[in-house]
C-alpha positions in Angstrom: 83.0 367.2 21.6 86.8 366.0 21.9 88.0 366.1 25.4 91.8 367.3 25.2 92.5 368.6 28.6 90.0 366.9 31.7 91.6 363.5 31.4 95.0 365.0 31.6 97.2 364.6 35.3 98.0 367.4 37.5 100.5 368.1 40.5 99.3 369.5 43.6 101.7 370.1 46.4 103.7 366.8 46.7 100.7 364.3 44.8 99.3 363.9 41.4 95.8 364.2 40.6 94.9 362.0 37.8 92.4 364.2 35.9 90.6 367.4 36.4 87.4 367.1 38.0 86.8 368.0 41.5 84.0 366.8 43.4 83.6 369.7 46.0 82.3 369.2 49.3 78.1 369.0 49.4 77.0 368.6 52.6 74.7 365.3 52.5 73.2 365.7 56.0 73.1 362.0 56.6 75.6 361.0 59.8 74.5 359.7 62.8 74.2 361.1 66.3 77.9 360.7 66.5 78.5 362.9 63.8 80.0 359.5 61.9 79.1 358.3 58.5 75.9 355.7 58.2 75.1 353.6 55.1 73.3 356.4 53.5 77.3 358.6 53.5 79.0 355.4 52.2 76.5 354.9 49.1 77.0 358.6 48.4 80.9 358.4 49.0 81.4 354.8 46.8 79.2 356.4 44.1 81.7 358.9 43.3 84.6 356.9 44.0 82.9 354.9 41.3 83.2 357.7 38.9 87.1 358.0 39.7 87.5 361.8 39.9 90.5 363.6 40.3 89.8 364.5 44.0 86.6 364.0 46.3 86.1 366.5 48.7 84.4 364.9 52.1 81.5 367.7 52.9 82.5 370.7 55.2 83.4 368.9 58.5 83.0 370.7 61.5 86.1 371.1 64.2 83.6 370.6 67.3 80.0 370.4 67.5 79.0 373.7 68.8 79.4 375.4 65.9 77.6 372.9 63.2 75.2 374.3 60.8 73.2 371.2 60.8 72.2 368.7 63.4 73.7 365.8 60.9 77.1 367.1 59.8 80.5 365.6 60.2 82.5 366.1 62.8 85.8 364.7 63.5 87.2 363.7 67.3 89.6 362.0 68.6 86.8 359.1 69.9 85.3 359.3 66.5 88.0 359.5 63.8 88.4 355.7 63.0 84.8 355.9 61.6 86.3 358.2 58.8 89.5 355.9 58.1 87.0 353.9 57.3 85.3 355.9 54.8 88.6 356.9 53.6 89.5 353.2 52.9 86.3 352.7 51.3 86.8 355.3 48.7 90.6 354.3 48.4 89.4 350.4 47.6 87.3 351.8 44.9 89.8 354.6 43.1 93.0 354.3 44.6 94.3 357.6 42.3 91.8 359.6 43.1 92.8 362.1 46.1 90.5 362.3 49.1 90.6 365.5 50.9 88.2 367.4 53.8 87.1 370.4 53.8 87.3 371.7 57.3 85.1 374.5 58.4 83.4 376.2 61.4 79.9 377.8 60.8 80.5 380.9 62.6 77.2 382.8 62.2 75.1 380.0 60.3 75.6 377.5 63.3 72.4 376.3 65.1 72.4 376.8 67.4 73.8 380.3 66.7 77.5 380.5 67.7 79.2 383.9 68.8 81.2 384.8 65.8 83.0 388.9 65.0 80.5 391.2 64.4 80.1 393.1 60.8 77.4 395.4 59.4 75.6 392.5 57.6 74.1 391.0 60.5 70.8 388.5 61.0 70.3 389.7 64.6 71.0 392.8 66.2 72.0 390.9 69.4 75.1 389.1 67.5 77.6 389.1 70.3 82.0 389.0 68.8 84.1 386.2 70.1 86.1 386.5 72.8 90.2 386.7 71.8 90.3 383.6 74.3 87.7 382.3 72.0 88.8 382.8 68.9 92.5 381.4 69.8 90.2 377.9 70.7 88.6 378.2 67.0 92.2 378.3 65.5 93.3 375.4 67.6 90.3 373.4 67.2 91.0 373.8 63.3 94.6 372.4 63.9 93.7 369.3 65.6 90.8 368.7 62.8 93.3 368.9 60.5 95.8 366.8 62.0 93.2 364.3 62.8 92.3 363.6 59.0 96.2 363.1 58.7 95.9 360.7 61.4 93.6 358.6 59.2 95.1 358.8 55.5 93.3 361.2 54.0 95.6 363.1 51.4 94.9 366.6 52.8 92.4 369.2 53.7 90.7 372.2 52.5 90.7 375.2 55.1 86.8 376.6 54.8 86.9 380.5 54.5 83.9 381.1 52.5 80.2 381.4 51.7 80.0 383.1 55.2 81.5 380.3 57.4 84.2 381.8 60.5 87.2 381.7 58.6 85.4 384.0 55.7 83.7 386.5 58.2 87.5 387.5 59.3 88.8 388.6 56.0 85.8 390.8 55.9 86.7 394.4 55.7 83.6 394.9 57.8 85.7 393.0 60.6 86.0 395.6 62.9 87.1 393.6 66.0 89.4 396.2 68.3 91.5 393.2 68.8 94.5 391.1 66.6 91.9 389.9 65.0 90.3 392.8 63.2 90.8 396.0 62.1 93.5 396.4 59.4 94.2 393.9 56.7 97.0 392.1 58.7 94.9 391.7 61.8 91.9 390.2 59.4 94.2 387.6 57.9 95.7 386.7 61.2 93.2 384.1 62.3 93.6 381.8 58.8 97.6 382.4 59.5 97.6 381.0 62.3 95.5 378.0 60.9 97.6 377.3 58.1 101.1 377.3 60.2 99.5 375.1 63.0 98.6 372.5 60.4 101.4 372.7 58.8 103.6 372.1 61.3 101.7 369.4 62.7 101.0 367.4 59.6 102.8 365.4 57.2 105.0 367.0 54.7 103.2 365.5 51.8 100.1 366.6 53.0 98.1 368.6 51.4 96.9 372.0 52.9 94.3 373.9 50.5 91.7 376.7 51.2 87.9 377.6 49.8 88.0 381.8 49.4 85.0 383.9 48.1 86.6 386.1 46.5 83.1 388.4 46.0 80.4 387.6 48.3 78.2 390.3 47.6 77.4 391.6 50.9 78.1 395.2 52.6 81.8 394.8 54.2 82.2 391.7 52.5 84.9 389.9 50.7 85.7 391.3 47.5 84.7 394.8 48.7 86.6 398.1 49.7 85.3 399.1 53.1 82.8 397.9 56.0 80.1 400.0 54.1 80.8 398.7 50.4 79.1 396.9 48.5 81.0 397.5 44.8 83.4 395.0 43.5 86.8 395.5 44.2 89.3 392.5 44.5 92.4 394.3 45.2 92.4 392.7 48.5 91.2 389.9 47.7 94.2 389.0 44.9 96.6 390.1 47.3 95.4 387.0 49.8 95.6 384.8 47.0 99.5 385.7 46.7 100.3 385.8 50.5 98.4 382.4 50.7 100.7 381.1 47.8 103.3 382.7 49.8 102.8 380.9 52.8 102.7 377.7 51.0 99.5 376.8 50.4 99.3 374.3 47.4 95.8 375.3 46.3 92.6 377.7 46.0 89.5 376.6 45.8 87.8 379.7 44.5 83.6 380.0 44.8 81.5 383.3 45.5 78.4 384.5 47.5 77.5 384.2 51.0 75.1 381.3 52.2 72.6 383.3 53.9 72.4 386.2 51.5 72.8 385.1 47.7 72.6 382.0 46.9 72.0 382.9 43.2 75.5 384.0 43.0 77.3 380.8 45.3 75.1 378.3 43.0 73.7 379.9 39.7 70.6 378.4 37.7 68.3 379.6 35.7 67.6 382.7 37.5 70.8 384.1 36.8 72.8 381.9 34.7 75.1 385.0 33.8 76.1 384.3 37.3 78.2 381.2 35.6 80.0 383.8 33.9 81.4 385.7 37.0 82.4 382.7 38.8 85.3 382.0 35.5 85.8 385.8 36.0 86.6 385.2 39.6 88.3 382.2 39.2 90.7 384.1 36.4 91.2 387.0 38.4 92.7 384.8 41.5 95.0 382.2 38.5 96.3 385.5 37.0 98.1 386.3 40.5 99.0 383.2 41.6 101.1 379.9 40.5 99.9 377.7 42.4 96.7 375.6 41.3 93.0 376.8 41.1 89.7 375.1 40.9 87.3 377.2 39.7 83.2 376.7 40.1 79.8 377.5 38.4 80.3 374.6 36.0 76.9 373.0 37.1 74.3 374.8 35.5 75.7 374.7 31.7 75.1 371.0 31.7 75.1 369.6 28.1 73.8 373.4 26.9 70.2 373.4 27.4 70.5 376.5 29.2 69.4 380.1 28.9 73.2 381.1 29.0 73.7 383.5 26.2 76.1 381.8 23.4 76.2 381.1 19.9 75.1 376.7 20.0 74.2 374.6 22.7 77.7 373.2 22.3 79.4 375.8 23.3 76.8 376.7 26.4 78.1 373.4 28.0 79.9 372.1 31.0 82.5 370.3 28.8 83.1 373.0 26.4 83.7 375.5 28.9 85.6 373.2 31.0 88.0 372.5 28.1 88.2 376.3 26.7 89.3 377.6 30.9 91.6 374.6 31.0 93.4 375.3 27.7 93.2 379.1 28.4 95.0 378.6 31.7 92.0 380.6 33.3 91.4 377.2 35.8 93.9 374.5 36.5 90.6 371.9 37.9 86.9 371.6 37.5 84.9 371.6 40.6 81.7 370.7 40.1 79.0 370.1 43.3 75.3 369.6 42.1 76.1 367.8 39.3 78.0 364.8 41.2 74.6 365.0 43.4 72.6 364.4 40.0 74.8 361.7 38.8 78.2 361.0 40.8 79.0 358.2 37.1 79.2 361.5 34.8 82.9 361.3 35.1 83.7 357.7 34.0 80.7 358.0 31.6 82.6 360.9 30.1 85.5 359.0 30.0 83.5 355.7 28.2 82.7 358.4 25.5 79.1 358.0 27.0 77.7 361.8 27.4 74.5 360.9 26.2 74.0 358.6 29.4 74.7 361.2 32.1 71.6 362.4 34.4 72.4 366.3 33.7 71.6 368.7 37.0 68.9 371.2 35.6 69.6 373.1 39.3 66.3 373.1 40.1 67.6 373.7 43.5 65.8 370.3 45.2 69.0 369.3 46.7 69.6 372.8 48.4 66.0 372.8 49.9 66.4 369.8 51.6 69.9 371.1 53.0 68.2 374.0 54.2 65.4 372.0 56.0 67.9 369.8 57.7 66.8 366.4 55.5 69.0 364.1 54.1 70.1 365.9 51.2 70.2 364.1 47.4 68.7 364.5 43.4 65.3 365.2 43.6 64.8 364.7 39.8 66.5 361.6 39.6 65.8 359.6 42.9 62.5 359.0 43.9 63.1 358.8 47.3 64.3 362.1 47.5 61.6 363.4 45.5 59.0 362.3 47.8 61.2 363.2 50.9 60.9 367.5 49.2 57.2 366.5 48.7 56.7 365.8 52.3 58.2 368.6 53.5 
C-alpha cells in the first residue's frame, strides 16, 4: 500500500524527528554486572539504528539498583554513565537523525527484590509495606539525577516511566490512599511525577526533551483509568485531565500504552488471544490526542503485522500495521507509531519499508517468546527468527 504519512518529519519540543516510527523501550536483559551495556546491547542497539527510525527508546533504565525488576537491567550512575555515551555515540554514528531517548523508570512493586512501594487494593502480598515520605522524596530525586545524567551524555531526552505498574504509575492510582502529600486526593496522587518533571526540567538543557509513558486503563481495581480505589469500570475522566495538566506543565510528549505488567498482559501486548485488544489501545491513544496538543505515540501496532491476523476487518490489507498506521496518522488520532515486538522480530522493517521492500520484513506473529524470556530473567530476543534464542526458550 502507498505510504503517505510514516516517512513524513515531526517536531517534538525543540527537535525534529524524521519520520514516525518509534522504537519503544524493550527491556533486552543483557548488561553486565555493572548494569552497563555488553556486545549483546550494542548488536541490539546498531540493529535499529540500522533501520533509522524516528526515535529509539533505550529500555526502561532504572534510577538506582534497588528497585530493578531484573538482575540485568540498566542502570545509570555517576561511575557508570560514560558506558552509555558510548552507546549513544554508537547509535548517533549509524543514524545521526534519528532521536535517542531513555525511558527512566523505577519498578516499585515488580522490583526483585521487592521494593516498598504505596499500598493499593490490588496487591501481590498482604505484607506490602508504603514508602516512607522520606523515601519517596529519595525516589523523586533519584529520578532527577537519572535524568540529568542521560543529558550529561547526549542523549536527546528522556521518557518519565509511569505505567504498566512501575512507581510512578502506582501513584496516580485512585487506589493510592497514602495519608500523606502523596496520596489521597487527585493533587496529592500527581504530586510525586510533579515534582519529577520540574526537577528535570530545571536541571536539564532547554532543548531537552522531557516525555512520559501513562496507562491510561490498566485494568486493575483502583487503577488508572478507573473512578475509585474499588473500581474496576473504565472511566478516563481523570486520566484526560493528566494528559492536559502534563501538557500544561510542559511536557513535549505522551507515550500512551495500557495494562498493568503483573495483571494483564493481554491488554499491555495484544496477540492472538485478544487481538480486539489492538483496537482499544487506538481508542486510548485517541481519547488522550483529542485533549491535548502536544504529540502522542500510540501502541498495539505489533500484532496486525502484514494482516494475517484474526482482527476482524474487511481484507488483510486493511488488518495491517501499515494501513492502520497510515489511517491514525491521517485521522490525527496518533502523531507516531510506537512499535516494541516487532523491532525485536526484525529491527530492518523500517528501512525495508522505506526500500519499498514489505515483502522482506520478518513480521512478529506475538507468539510471546520474547516476553517469556523477559519474565525468566534470560537475555531477551525473537524466538522465531533467531536460533539462538529459540534454543535459549527451549532450555528453559
Amino acid at each position: 500500500m502507498e505510504i503517505k504519512y510514516l516517512f513524513t518529519e515531526l517536531q517534538i519540543g525543540k527537535k525534529v524527528v524524521p519520520n514516525r516510527f518509534i522504537f519503544q523501550a524493550t527491556e533486552t536483559n543483557n548488561c553486565d554486572a555493572a548494569s552497563c551495556p555488553t556486545a549483546e546491547t550494542y548488536s541490539v542497539y546498531t540493529a535499529r539504528a540500522a533501520s533509522k527510525p524516528g526515535m529509539i527508546f533505550i529500555e526502561s533504565i532504572d534510577t538506582s539498583y534497588d528497585c530493578q525488576a531484573r538482575s540485568n537491567r540498566m542502570v545509570i550512575t555517576q561511575k557508570n554513565k560514560g558506558c552509555y555515551r558510548d552507546l549513544v555515540k554508537a547509535i548517533k554514528d549509524i543514524s545521526p537523525q534519528t532521536l535517542v531517548l531513555f525511558q527512566i523508570s523505577h519498578a516499585g512493586r515488580l522490583s526483585d527484590p521487592q521494593f516498598r512501594e504505596p499500598k493499593y487494593p490490588y496487591s501481590r502480598s498482604a505484607t506490602e509495606i508504603a514508602m516512607s515520605t522520606a523515601e519517596v522524596k529519595k525516589a523523586v530525586a533519584d529520578f532527577i539525577q537519572a535524568a540529568l545524567l542521560v543529558a550529561e551524555i547526549g542523549a536527546d531526552g528522556v521518557d518519565l516511566k509511569q505505567a504498566h505498574g512501575f512507581l510512578a504509575g502506582d501513584f496516580l492510582h485512585p487506589g493510592n490512599m497514602r495519608n500523606d502529600a502523596y496520596g489521597g486526593s487527585f493533587e496529592n496522587r500527581i504530586r510525586f511525577f510533579s515534582e519529577i518533571f520540574q526537577g528535570v526540567k530545571a536541571a536539564c538543557p532547554a532543548d531537552f526533551i522531557i516525555g512520559t509513558r501513562i496507562s491510561p486503563y490498566e485494568g486493575i481495581p483502583g487503577g488508572c483509568g478507573t473512578a475509585a480505589r474499588d473500581q474496576v469500570i473504565e472511566d478516563l475522566r481523570e486520566m484526560k485531565e493528566w494528559a492536559r495538566r502534563l501538557e500544561a506543565m510542559g511536557v513535549d510528549f505522551i507515550n500512551v500504552s495500557a495494562g498493568y505488567a503483573n495483571a494483564n498482559l493481554e491488554i499491555l501486548m495484544p496477540t492472538a488471544v485478544f487481538p480486539e485488544g489492538v483496537y482499544r489501545h487506538f481508542s486510548w491513544t485517541k481519547a488522550i490526542k483529542d485533549v491535548v496538543n502536544i504529540p502522542v505515540i500510540g501502541s498495539g501496532y505489533t500484532h496486525p503485522a502484514n494482516g494475517a491476523n484474526t482482527l476482524c476487518a474487511e481484507s488483510d490489507a486493511k488488518r495491517s500495521m501499515l494501513y492502520f498506521a497510515e489511517e491514525n496518522l491521517k485521522n490525527n488520532t496518533v502523531d507516531l507509531v510506537g512499535v516494541g515486538r516487532q523491532a525485536i522480530a526484525d529491527p530492518l522493517f523500517v528501512q525495508k519499508l522505506r526500500e519499498g521492500r514489505a515483502e522482506d520484513i520478518c513480521w512478529c506473529d506475538t507468539c510471546s517468546g520474547c516476553g517469556m524470556l523477559l519474565g525468566m530473567n534470560k537475555i531477551v530476543g525473537c524466538v522465531k527468527y533467531n536460533k539462538k534464542f529459540a534454543d535459549l526458550l527451549a532450555s528453559c
